[in-house]
C-alpha positions as CSV (number, residue, x, y, z in Angstrom):
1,X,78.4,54.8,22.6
2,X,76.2,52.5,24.9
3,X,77.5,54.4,27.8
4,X,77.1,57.7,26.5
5,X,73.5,56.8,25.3
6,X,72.6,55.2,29.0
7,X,73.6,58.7,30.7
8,X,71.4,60.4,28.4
9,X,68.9,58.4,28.4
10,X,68.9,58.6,32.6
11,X,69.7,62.9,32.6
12,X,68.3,64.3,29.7
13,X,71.7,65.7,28.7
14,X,75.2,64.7,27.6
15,X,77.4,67.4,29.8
16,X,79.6,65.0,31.3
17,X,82.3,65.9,33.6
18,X,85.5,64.5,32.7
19,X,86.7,61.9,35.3
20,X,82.9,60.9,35.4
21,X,82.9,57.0,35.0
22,X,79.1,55.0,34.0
23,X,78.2,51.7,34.6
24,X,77.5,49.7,31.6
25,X,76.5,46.1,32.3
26,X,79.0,46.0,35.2
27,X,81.5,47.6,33.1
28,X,83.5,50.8,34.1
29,X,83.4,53.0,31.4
30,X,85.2,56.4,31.3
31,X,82.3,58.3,29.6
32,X,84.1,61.5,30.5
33,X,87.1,60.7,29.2
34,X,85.9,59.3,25.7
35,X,83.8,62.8,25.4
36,X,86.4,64.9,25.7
37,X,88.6,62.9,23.3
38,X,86.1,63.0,21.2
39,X,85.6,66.8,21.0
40,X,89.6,67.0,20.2
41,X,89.5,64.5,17.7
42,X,86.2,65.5,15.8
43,X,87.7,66.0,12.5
44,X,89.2,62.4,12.4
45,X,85.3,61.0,13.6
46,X,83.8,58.4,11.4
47,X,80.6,60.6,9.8
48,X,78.3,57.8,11.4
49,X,80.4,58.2,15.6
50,X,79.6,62.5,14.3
51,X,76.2,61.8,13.7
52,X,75.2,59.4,16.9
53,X,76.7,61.7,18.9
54,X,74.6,64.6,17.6
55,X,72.0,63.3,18.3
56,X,72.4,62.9,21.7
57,X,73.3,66.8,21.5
58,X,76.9,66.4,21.9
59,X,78.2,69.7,22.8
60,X,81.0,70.1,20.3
């Protein structure tokens, strides 16, 4: 969630391309990756990962 929160903090938006990878305290982290797995696995989301990412306007 930090990572996806730093790119939208920094763009304005959360349409991530896939392979894209964001820096997170020196960390790799495939943002991309995690966002797309997401969006398959939305049913099986915790109510509280759902709601974080809607508010960063997660594009379902």
């Amino acid at each position: 969630m930090a990572a996806a929160r730093q790119f939208h903090a920094r763009e304005g938006h959360l349409t991530v391309p896939r392979k894209h990878v964001e820096d997170v305290d020196g960390e790799p982290v495939g943002l991309g990756q995690f966002l797309n797995n997401a969006r398959r696995r939305a049913a099986t989301l915790s109510p509280q990962r759902r709601a974080d990412l809607d508010a960063l306007g997660m594009r379902w």
